[in-house]
N, C-alpha and C positions, 0 to 999 in steps of 0.2 A: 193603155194598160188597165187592164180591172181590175177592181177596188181589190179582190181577191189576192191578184198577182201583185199587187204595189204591197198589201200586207204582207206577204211571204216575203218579199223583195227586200224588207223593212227587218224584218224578222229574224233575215238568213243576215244582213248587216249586224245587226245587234249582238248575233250571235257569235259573229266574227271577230268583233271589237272587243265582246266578252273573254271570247279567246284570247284575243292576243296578251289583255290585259289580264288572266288568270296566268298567264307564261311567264308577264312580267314578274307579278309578284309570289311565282310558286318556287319556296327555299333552294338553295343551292348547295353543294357542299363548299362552294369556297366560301360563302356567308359566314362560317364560323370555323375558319381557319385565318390561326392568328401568326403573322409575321415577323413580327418585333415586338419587344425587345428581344435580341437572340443571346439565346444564354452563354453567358461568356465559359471556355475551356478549360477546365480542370484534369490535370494525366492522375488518373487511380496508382496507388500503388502499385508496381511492380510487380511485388512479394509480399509474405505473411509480414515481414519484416522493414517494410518500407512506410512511407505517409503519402497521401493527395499533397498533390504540387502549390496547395493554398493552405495546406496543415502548420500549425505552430505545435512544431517537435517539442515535448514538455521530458521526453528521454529518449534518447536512441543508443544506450550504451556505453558510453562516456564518460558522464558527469552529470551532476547535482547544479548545474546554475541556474536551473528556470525555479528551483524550490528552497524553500526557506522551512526554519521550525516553525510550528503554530504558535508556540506559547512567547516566543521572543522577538523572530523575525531574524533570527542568527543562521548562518549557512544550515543546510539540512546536512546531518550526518548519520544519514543512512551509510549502506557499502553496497560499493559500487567495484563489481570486478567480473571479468571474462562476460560486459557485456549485460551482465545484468545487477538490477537492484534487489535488494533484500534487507530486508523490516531489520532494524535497530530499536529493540522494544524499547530500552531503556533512554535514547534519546526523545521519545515522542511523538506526536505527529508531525507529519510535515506539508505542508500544501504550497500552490504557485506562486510565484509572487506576483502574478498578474492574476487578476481578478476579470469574471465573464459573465456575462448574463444566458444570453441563451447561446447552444454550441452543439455539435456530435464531437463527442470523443471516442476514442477506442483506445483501448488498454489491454495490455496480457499479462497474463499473472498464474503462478505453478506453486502447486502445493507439495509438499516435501514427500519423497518418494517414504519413507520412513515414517512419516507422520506417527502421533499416538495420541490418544485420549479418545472423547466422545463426544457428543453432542457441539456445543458449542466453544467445544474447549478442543479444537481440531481445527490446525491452522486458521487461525479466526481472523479477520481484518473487516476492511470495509473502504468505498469510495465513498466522499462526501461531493457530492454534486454543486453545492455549494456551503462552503463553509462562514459559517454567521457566527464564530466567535471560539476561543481557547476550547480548547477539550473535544468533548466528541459534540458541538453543538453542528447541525446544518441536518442536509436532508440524505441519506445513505442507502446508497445499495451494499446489499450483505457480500461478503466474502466469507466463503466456509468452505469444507471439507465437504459434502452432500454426495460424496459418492458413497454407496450405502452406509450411511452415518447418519441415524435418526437424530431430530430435532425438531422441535416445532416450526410447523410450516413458514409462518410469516420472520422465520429467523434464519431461512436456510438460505442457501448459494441464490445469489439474482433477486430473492425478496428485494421490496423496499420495507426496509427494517420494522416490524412489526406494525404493519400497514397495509402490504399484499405480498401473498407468494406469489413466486412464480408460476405463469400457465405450466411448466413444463421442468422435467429434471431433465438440464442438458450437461451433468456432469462426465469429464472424462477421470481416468484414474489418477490417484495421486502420481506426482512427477512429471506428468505431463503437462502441457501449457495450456491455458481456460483462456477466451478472450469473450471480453464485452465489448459493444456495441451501443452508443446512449444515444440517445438525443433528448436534452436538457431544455424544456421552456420553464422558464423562469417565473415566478409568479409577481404579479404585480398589484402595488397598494394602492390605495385613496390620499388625500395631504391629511386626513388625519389619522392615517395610520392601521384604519380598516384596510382585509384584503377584498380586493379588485377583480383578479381572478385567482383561482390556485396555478401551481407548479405541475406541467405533466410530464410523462415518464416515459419514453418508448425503450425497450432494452431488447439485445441480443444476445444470446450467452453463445458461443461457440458456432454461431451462426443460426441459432434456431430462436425467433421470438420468445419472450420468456415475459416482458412487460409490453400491455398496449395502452400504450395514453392514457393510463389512468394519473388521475388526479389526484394529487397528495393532499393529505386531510392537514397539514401543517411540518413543522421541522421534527426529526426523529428524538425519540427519548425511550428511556428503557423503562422508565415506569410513569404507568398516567397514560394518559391520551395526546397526542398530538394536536401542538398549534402554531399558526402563525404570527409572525411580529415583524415589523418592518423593514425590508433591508431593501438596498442595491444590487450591485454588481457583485462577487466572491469571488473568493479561490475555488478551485478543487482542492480537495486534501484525501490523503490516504493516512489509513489507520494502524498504530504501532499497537495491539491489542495488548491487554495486558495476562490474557490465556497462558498457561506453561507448554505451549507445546510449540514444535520448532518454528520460527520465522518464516513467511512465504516472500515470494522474490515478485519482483515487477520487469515487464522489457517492453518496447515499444508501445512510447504512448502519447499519444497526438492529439488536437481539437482541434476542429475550424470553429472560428468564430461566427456564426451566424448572422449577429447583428453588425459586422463587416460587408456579408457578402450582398 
């Protein structure tokens, strides 16, 4: 064979081997498809009116036994009838007696067909995401009236309470029923006491985004700035406002615990 042909010969090899070894290691799609662990089965809610089959029912209608008062830890004596609950201003707030750290809850909640006043004096309440101590302490998304009912922004329906409004006014009319949507990360500290990272926020109001992960600048206050100071685990609590205008009612309201699943 000539030197020519034993070249080419050499060549057309080289080149084959080059092949086969660019096939070996040219990506796949099963490369990056993953098999396990497989997510374990959760049944959604049925209805408006039901919870995920891994929810801890915090009310479905019934009864007050997953909540206590804030200020005492004595039964909550909210009123509870046909199904639903409705603020007892004059008892106080009331929150879980189980304490969570990070969770989605969902809740619904109706503001009185009647309503009266203005601004923030129009069925007023609030959810505390977690509650760090007596009174209105912890971190709060607003509850209001914000169907055409001016108010400043970061104080209306879905804000986190003078921190951010909502992207979005997803109110329906008074008397009809508003649902939230959270998911609560929890913010975490240092051992001594500095925070680690903040708290973030994702919300739903009636199915329409209204909070995206923003990061809470500390626990709510109504006058001053927002800060953080060291805590665990909390309650959720809901808010008995001290507004004069009629009572809002609560039904169906559930969390999965996240750091369970």
């Amino acid at each position: 064979m000539s030197a020519a042909r034993t070249t080419l010969a050499l060549a057309l090899t080289c080149f084959g081997v080059s092949s086969l070894a660019a096939q070996a290691t040219k990506p796949k799609p099963e490369d990056t498809e993953v098999w396990t662990p497989v997510p374990r089965v959760v049944t959604p809610a049925r209805s408006d009116a039901g919870s995920p089959s891994d929810a801890i029912v915090l009310f479905d209608g019934r009864d007050l036994d997953q909540w206590v008062s804030v200020n005492d830890r004595s039964p909550a004596r909210w009123t509870v009838s046909d199904g639903v609950l409705t603020v007892n201003k004059t008892a106080g707030n009331i929150e879980t007696k189980r304490s969570f750290t990070n969770y989605q809850l969902h809740l619904e909640w109706r503001i009185p067909e009647g309503i009266t006043g203005s601004g923030q004096a129009r069925g007023n309440s609030g959810v505390f995401l977690a509650s760090t101590g007596p009174g209105d302490a912890g971190y709060e998304i607003q509850i209001l009236d914000s169907y055409e009912n001016k108010t400043y922004v970061n104080g209306q329906a879905a804000s986190i309470y003078k921190q951010y409004p909502p992207l979005v006014n997803a109110m329906r009319k008074p008397g009809e029923w508003q649902s939230y949507d959270v998911v609560w990360t929890a913010p975490t500290f240092h051992d001594d006491g500095t925070l680690a990272t903040p708290a973030y926020v994702t919300a739903f109001q009636n199915g329409v985004l209204v909070q995206n992960h923003v990061a809470l600048k500390g626990e709510t206050v109504y006058i001053g700035a927002p800060s953080y100071r060291k805590h665990g685990a909390a309650p959720i609590k809901l808010q008995a406002h001290g507004d004069p205008s009629a009572p809002i009612s609560f039904r169906n309201i559930w969390v999965r615990d996240l750091d369970e699943k």
